[in-house]
DRENPA-3360 file (N, C-alpha, C; in nm, 2 decimals, always signed):
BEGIN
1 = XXXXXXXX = +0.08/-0.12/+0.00/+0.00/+0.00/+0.00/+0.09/+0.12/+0.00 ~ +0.08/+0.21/-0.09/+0.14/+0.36/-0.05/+0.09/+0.47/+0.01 ~ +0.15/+0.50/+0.10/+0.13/+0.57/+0.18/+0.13/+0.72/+0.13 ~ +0.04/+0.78/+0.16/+0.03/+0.93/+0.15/+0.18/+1.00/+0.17 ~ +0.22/+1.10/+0.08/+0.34/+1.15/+0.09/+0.33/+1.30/+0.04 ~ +0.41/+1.44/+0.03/+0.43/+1.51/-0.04/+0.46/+1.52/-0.14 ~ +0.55/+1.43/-0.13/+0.60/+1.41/-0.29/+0.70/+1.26/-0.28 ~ +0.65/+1.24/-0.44/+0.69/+1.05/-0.44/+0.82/+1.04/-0.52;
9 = XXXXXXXX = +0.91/+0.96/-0.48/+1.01/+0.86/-0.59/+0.96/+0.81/-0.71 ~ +0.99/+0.85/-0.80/+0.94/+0.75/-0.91/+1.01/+0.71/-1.02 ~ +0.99/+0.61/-1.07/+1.12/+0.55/-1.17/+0.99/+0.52/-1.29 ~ +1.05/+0.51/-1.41/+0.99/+0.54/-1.58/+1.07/+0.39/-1.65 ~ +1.03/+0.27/-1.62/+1.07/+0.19/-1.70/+1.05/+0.13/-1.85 ~ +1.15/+0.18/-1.93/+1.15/+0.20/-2.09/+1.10/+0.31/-2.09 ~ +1.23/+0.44/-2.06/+1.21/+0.55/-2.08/+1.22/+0.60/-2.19 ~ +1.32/+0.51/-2.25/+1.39/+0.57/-2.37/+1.26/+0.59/-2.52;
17 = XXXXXXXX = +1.19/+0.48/-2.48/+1.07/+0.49/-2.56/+0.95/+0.53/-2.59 ~ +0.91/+0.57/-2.68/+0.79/+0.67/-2.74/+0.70/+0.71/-2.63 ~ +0.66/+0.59/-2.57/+0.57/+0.59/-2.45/+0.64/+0.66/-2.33 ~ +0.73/+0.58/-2.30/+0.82/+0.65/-2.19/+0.90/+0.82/-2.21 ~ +0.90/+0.83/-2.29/+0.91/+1.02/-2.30/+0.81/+1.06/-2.33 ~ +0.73/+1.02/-2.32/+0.60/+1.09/-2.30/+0.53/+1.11/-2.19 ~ +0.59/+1.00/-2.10/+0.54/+0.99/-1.99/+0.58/+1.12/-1.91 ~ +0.75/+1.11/-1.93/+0.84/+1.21/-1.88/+0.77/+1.34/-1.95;
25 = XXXXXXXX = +0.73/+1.34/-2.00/+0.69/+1.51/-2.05/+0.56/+1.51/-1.96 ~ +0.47/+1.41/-1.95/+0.34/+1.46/-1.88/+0.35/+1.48/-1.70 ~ +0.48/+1.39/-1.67/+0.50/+1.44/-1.56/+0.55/+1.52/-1.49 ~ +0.61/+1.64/-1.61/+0.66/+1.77/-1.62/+0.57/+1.87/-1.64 ~ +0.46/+1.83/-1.74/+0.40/+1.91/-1.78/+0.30/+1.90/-1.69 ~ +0.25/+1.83/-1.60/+0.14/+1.86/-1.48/+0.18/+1.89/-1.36 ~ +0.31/+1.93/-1.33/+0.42/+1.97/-1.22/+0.39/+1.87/-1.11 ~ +0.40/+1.70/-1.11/+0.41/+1.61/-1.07/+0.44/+1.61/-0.90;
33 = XXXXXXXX = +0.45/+1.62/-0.84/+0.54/+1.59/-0.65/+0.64/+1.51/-0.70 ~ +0.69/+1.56/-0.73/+0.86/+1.45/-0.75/+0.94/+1.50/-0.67 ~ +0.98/+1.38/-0.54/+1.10/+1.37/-0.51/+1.25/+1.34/-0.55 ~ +1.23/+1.22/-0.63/+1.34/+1.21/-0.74/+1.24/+1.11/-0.88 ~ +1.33/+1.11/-0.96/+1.30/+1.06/-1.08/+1.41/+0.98/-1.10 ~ +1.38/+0.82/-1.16/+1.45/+0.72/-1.21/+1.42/+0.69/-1.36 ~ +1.55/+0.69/-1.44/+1.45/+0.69/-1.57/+1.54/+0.50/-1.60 ~ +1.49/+0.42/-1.64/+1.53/+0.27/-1.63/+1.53/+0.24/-1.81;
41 = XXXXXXXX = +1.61/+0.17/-1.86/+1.55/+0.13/-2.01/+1.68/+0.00/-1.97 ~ +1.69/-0.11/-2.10/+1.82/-0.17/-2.11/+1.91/-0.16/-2.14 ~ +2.02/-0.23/-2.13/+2.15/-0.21/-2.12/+2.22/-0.11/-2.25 ~ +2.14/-0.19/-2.34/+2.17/-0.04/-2.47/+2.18/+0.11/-2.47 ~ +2.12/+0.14/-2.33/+2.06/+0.25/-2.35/+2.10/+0.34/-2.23 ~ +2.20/+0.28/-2.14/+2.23/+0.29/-2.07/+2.37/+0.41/-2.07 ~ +2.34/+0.54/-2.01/+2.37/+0.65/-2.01/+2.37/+0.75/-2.12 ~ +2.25/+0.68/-2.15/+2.17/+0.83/-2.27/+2.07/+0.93/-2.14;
49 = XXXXXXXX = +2.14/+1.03/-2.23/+2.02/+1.17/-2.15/+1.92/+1.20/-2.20 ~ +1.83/+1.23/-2.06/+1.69/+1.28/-2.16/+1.63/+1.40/-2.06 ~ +1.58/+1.49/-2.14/+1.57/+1.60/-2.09/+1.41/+1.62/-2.02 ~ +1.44/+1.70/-1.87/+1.35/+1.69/-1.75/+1.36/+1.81/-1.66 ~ +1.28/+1.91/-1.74/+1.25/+1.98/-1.66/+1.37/+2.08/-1.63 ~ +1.43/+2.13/-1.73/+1.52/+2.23/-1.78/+1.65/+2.14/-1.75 ~ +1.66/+2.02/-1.75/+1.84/+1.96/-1.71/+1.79/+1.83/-1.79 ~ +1.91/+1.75/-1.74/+1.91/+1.61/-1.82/+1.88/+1.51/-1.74;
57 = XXXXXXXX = +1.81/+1.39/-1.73/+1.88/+1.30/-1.66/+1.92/+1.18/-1.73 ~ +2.00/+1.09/-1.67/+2.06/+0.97/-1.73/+2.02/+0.84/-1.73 ~ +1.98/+0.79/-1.80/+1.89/+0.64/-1.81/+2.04/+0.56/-1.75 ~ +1.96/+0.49/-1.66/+2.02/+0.37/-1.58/+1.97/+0.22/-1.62 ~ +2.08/+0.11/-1.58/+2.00/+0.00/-1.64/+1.87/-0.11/-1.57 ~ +1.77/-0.11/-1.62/+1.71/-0.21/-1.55/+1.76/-0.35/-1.48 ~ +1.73/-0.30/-1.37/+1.80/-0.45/-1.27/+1.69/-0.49/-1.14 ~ +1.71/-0.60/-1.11/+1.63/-0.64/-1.00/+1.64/-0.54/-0.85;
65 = XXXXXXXX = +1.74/-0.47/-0.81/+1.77/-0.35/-0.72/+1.72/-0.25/-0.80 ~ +1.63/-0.21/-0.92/+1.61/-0.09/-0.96/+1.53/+0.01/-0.85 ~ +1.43/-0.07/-0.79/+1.30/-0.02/-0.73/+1.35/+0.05/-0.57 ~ +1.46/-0.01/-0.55/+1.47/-0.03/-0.36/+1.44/+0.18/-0.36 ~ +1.37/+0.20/-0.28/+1.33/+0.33/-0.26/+1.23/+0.42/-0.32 ~ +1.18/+0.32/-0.43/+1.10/+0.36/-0.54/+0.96/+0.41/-0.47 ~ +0.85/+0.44/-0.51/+0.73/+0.44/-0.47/+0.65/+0.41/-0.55 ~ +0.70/+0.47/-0.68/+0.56/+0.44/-0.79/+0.65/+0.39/-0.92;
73 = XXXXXXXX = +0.63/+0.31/-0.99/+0.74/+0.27/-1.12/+0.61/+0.25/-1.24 ~ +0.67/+0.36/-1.32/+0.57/+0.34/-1.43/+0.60/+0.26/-1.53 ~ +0.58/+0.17/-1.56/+0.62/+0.06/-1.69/+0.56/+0.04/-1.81 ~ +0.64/+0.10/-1.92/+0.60/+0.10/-2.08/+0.72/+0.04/-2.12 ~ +0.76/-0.08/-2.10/+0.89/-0.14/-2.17/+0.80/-0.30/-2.25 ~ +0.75/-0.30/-2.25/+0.67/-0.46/-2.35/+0.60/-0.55/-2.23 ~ +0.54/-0.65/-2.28/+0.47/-0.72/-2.15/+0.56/-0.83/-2.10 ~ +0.70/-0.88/-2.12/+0.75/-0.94/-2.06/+0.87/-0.88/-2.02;
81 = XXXXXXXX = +0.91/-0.78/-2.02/+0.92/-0.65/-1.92/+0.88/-0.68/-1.76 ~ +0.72/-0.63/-1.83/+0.60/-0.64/-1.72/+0.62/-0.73/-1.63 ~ +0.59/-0.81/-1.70/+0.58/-0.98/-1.64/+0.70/-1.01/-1.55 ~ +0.82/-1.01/-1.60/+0.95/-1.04/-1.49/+0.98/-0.97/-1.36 ~ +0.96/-0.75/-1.41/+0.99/-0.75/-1.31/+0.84/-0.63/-1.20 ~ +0.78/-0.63/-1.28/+0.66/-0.61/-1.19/+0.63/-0.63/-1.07 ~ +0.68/-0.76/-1.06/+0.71/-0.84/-0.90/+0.74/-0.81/-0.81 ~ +0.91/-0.81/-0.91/+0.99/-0.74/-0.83/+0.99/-0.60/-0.76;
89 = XXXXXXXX = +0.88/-0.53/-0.83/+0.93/-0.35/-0.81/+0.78/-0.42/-0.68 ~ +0.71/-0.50/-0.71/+0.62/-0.49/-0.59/+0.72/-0.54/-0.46 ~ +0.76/-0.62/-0.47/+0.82/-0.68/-0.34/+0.92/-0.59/-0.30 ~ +0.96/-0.46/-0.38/+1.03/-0.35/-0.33/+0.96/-0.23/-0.26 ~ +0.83/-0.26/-0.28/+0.77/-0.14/-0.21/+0.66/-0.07/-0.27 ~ +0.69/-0.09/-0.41/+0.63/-0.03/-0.54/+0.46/-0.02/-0.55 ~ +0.43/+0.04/-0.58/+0.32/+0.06/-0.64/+0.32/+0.06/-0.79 ~ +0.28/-0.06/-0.92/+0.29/+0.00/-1.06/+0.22/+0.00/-1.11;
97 = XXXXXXXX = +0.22/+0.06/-1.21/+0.12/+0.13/-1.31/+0.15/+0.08/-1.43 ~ +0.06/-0.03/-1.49/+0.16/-0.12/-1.61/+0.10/-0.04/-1.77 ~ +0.20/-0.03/-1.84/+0.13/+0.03/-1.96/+0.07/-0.12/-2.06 ~ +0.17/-0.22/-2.03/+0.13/-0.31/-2.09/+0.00/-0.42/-2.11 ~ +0.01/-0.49/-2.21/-0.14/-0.59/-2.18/-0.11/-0.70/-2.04 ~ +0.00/-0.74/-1.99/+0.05/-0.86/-1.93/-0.04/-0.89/-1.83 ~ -0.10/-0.77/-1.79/-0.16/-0.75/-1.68/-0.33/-0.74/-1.64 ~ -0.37/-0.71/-1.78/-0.51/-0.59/-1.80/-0.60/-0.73/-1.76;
105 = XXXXXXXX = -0.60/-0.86/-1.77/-0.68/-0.97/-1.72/-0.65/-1.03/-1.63 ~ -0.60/-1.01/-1.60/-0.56/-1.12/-1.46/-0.66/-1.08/-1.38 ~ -0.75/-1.15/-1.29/-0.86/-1.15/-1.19/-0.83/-1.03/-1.13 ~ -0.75/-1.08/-1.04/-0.73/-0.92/-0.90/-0.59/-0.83/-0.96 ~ -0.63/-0.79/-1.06/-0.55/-0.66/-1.09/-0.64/-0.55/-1.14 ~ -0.66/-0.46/-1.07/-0.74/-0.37/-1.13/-0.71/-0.32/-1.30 ~ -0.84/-0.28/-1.39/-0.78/-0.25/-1.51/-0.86/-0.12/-1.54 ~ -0.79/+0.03/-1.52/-0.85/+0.15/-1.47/-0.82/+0.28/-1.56;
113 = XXXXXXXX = -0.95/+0.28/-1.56/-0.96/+0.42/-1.67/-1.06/+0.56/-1.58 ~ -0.94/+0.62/-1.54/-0.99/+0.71/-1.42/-1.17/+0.76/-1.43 ~ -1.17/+0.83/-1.55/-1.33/+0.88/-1.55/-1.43/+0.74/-1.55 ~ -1.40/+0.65/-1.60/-1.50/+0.53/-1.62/-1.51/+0.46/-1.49 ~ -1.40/+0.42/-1.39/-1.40/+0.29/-1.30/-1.35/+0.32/-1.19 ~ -1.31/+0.41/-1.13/-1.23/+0.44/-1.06/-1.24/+0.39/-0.93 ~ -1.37/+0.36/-0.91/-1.41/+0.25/-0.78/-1.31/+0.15/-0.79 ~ -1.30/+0.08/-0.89/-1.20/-0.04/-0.88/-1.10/-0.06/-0.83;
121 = XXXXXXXX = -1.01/+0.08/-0.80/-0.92/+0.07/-0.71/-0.94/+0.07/-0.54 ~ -0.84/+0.01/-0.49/-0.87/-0.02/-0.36/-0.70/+0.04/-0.29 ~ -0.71/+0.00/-0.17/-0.55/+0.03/-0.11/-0.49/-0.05/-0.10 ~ -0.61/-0.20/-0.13/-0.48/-0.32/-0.12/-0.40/-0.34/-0.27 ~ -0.43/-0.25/-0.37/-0.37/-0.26/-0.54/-0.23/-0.18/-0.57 ~ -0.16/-0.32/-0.57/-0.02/-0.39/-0.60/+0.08/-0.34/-0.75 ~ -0.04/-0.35/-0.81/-0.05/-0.36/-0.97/-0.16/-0.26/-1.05 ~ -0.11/-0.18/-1.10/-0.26/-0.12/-1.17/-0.25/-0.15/-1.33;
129 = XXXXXXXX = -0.37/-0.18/-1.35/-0.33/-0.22/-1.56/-0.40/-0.09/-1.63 ~ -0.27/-0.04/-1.72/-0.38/+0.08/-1.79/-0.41/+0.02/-1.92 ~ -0.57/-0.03/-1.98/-0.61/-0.02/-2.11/-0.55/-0.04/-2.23 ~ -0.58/-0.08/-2.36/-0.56/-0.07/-2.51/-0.58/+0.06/-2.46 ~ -0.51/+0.11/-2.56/-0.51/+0.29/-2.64/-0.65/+0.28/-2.64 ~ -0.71/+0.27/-2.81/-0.86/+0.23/-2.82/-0.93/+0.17/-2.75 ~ -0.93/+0.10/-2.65/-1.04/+0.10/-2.52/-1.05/+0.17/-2.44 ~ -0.98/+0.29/-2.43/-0.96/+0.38/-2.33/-1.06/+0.50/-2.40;
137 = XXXXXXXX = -1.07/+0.52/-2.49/-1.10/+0.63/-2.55/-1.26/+0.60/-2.58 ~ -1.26/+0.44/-2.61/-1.46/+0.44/-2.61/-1.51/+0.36/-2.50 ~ -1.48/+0.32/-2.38/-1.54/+0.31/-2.28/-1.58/+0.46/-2.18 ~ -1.50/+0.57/-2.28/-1.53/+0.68/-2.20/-1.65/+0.74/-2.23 ~ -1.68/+0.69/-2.35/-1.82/+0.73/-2.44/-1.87/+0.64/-2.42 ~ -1.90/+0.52/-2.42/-1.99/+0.41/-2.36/-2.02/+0.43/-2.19 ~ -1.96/+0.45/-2.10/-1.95/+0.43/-1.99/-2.12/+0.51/-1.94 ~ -2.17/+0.66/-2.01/-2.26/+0.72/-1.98/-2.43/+0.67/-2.06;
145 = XXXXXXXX = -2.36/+0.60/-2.14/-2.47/+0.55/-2.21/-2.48/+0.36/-2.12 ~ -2.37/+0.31/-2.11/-2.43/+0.22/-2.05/-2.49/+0.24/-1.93 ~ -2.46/+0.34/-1.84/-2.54/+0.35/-1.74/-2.65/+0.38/-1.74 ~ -2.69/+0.40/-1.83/-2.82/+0.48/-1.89/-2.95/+0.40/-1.92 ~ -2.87/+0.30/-2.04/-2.96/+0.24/-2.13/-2.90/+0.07/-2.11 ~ -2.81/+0.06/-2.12/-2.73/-0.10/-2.07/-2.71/-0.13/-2.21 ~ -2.62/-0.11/-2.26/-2.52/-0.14/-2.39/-2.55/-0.26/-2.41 ~ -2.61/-0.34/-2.53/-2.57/-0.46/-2.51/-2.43/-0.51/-2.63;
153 = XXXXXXXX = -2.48/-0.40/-2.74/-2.34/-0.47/-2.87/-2.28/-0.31/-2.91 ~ -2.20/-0.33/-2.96/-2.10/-0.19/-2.96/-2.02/-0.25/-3.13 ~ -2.04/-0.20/-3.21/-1.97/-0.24/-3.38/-1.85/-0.12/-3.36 ~ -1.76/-0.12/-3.37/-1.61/-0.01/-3.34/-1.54/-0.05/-3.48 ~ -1.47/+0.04/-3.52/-1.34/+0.08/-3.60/-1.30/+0.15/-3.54 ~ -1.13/+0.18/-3.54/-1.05/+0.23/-3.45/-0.92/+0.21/-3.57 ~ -0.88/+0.36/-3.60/-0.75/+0.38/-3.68/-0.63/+0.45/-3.59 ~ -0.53/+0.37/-3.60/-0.48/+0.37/-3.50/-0.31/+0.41/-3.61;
161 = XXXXXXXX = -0.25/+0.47/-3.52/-0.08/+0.58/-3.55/-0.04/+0.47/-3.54 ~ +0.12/+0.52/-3.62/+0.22/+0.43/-3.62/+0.30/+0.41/-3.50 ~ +0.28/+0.53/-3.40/+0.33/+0.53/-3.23/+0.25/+0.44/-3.19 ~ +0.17/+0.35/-3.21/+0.16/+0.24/-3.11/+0.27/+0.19/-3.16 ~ +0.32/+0.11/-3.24/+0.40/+0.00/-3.25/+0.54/+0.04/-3.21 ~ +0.58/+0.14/-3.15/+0.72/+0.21/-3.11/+0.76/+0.30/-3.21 ~ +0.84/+0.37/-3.12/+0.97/+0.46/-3.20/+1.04/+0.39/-3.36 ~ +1.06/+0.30/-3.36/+1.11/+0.24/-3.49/+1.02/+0.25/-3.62;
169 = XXXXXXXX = +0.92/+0.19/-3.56/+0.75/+0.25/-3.65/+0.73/+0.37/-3.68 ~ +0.80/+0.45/-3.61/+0.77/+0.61/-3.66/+0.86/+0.61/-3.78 ~ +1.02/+0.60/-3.74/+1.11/+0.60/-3.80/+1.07/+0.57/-3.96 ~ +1.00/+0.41/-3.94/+1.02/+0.39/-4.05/+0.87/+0.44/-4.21 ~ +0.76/+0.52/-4.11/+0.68/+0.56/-4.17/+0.79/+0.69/-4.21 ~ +0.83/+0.75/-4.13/+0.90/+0.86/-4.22/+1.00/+0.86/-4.34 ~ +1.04/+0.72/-4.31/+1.15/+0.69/-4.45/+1.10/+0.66/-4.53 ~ +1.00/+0.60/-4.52/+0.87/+0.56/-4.64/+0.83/+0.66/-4.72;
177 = XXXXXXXX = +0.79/+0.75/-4.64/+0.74/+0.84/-4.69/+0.83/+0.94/-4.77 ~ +0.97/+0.96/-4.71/+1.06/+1.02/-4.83/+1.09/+0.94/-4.93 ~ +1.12/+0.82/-4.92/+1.15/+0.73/-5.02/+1.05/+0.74/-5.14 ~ +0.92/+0.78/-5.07/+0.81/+0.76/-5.15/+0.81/+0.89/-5.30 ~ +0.82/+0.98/-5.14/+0.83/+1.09/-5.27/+0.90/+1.12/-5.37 ~ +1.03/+1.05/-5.32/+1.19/+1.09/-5.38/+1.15/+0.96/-5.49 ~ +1.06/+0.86/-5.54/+1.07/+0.74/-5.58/+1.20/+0.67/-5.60 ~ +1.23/+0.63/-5.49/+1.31/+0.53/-5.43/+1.30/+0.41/-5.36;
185 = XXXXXXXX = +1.31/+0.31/-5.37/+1.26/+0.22/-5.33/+1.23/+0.20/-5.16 ~ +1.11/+0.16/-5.12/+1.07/+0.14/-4.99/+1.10/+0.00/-4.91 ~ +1.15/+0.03/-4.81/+1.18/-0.07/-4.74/+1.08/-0.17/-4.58 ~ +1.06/-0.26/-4.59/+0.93/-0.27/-4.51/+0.99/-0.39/-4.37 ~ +1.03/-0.32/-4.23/+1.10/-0.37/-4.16/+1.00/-0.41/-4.03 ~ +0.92/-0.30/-3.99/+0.79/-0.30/-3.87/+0.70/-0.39/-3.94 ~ +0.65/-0.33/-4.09/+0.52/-0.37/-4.04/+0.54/-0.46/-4.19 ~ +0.46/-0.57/-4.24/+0.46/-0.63/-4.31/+0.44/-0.60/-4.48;
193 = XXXXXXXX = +0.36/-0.50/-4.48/+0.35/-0.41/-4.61/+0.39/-0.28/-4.60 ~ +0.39/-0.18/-4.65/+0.43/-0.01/-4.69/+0.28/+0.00/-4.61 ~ +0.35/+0.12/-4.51/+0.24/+0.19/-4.45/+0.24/+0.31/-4.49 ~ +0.36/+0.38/-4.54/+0.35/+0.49/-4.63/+0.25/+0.52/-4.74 ~ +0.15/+0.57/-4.73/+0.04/+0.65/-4.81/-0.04/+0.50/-4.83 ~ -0.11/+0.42/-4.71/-0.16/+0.31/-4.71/-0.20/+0.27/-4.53 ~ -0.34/+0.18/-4.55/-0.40/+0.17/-4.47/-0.38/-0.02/-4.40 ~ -0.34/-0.04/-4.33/-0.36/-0.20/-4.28/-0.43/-0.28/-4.20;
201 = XXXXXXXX = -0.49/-0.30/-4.21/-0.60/-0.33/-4.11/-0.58/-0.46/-4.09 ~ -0.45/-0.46/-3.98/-0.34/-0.58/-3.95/-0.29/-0.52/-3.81 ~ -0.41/-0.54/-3.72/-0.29/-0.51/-3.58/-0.25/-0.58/-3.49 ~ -0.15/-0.65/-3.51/-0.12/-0.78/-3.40/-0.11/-0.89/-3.49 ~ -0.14/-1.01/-3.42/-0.11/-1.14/-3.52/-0.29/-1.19/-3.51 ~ -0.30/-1.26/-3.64/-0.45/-1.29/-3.66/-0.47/-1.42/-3.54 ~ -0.63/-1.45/-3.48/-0.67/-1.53/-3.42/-0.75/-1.62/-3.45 ~ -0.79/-1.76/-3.46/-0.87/-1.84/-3.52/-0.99/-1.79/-3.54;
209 = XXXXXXXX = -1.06/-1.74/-3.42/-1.16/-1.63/-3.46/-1.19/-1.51/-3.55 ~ -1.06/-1.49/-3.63/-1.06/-1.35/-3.74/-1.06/-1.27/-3.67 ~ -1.05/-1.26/-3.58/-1.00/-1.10/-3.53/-0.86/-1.14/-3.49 ~ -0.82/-0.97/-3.48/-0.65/-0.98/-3.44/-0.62/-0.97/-3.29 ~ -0.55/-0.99/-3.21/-0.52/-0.96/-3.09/-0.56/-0.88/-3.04 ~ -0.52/-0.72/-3.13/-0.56/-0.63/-3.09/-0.71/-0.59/-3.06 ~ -0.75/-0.63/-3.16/-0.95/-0.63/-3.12/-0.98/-0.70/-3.09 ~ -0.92/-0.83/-3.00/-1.00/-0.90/-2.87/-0.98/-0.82/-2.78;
217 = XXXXXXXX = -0.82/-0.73/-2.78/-0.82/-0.67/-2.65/-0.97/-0.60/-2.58 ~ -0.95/-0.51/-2.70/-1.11/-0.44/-2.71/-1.22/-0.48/-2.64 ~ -1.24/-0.62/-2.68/-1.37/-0.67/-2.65/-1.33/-0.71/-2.48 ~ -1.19/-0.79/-2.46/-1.21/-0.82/-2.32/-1.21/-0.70/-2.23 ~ -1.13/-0.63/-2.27/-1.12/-0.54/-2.20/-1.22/-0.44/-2.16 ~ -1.30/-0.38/-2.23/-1.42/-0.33/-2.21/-1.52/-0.38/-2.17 ~ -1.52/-0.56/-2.16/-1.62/-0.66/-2.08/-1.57/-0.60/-1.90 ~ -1.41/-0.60/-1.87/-1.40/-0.61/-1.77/-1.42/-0.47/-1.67;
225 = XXXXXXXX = -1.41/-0.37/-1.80/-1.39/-0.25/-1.71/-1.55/-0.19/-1.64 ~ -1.65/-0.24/-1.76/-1.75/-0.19/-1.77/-1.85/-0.32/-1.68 ~ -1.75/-0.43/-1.65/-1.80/-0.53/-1.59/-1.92/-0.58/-1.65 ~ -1.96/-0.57/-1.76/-2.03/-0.66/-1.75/-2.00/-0.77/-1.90 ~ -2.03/-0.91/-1.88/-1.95/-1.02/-1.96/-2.05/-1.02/-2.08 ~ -2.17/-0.99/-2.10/-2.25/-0.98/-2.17/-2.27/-0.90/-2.28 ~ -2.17/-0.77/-2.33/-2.20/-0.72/-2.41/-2.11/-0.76/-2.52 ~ -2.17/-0.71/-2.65/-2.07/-0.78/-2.77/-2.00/-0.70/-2.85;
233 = XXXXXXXX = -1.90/-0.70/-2.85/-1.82/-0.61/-2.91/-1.74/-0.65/-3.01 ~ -1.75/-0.59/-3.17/-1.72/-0.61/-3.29/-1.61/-0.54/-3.33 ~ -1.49/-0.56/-3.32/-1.39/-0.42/-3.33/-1.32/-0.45/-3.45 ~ -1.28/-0.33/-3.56/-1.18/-0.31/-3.59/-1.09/-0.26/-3.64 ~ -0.95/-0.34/-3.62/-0.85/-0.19/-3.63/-0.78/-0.19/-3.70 ~ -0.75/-0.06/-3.77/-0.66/-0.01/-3.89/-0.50/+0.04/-3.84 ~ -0.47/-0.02/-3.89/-0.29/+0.07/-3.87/-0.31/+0.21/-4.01 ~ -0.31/+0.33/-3.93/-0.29/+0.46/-4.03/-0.17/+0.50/-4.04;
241 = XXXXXX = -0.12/+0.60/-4.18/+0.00/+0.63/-4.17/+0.04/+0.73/-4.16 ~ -0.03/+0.78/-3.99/+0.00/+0.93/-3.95/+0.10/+0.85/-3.84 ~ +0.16/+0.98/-3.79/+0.28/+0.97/-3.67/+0.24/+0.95/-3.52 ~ +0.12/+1.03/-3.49/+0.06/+1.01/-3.35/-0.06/+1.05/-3.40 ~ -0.09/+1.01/-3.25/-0.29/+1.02/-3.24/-0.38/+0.88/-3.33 ~ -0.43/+0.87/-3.22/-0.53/+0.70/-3.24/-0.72/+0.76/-3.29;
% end
């Protein structure tokens, strides 16, 4: 349980990435209670600076002693990341905040989308799971209508940036896109086909059922937040070839 404080320790695991400097900007940009800041990525990455709040600070490497003093560890490094040391930052003290799926199902992990559920946290929560991108954004519009009327089926499309799939995915939409113009030949390294000036409606790996991973997340996930197991949810999603925004 964390305890009420003035201001908290907090370490940014996979800072180095799209998600994780983003994080570092929002935790600047809402003038956060930070005691100190830990920014964590792997060994690669280890003594790159990144900039916080008019100075630098230096990414250190993820290790099982990362957490000892920690309070809160935000984690956007992949879900077996998640999975290994999530544990660990709990058995240090931690309170986390997972950006990943590793976590969004498991029974007693809360999965919390502040305006929609926010009951679901308690003080005995260990682990917090935040949402698919796209679940987050239409259980906030569902949430007032199901209370309302009781949702039974929900039909979704969801076009989604090349920043979900990481920093590399940006990269490589933008080489695409020079290549494209320059007519030069395009190189296809993220995603399976040219996302440059093209649409994929390929996100994740396909499931026996025809949908992709990503649009089961959808469906489980908004069963669980909105609690209830009965509604039906049809999703699906497009990879677009903008740079941000879902």
């Amino acid at each position: 349980m964390l305890s009420r404080k003035e201001k908290y320790n907090i370490a940014v695991v996979g800072a180095t990435g799209a998600v994780g400097r983003r994080m570092l900007e929002i935790l600047e940009k809402r003038g956060f209670p930070l005691d100190s800041l830990t920014a964590l990525a792997s060994a690669r990455s280890v003594g790159q600076k990144l900039p916080f709040m008019g100075r630098e600070i230096e990414v250190k490497e993820l290790q099982e002693d990362s957490f000892k003093g920690i309070d809160i560890a935000l984690f956007s490094a992949g879900s077996s990341i998640s999975k290994n040391y999530a544990p660990i930052a709990v058995n240090s003290g931690c309170i986390v905040i997972d950006n990943s799926s590793e976590w969004r199902m498991v029974k007693d992990v809360p999965l919390i989308v502040p305006e929609v559920n926010p009951f679901a946290l308690s003080e005995k929560c260990e682990i917090i799971a935040n949402p698919n991108c796209s679940t987050i954004q239409m259980v906030v519009a569902l949430k007032p209508l199901h209370d309302q009327y009781s949702v039974s089926r929900v039909i979704v499309s969801t076009y989604q940036s090349v920043s979900g799939s990481g920093q590399k995915a940006i990269e490589e939409l933008e080489n695409q896109s020079r290549n494209f113009i320059d007519e030069e030949p395009l190189q296809n390294n993220i995603y399976p086909h040219q996302i440059a000036f093209n649409c994929l409606p390929h996100i994740d790996s396909f499931l026996e059922n025809g949908y992709t991973k990503e649009e089961m997340k959808m469906v489980d996930e908004t069963r669980k937040i909105l609690d209830d197991s009965t509604i039906e949810v049809s999703p699906t999603a497009v990879r677009v070839p903008v740079f941000y925004s879902h």
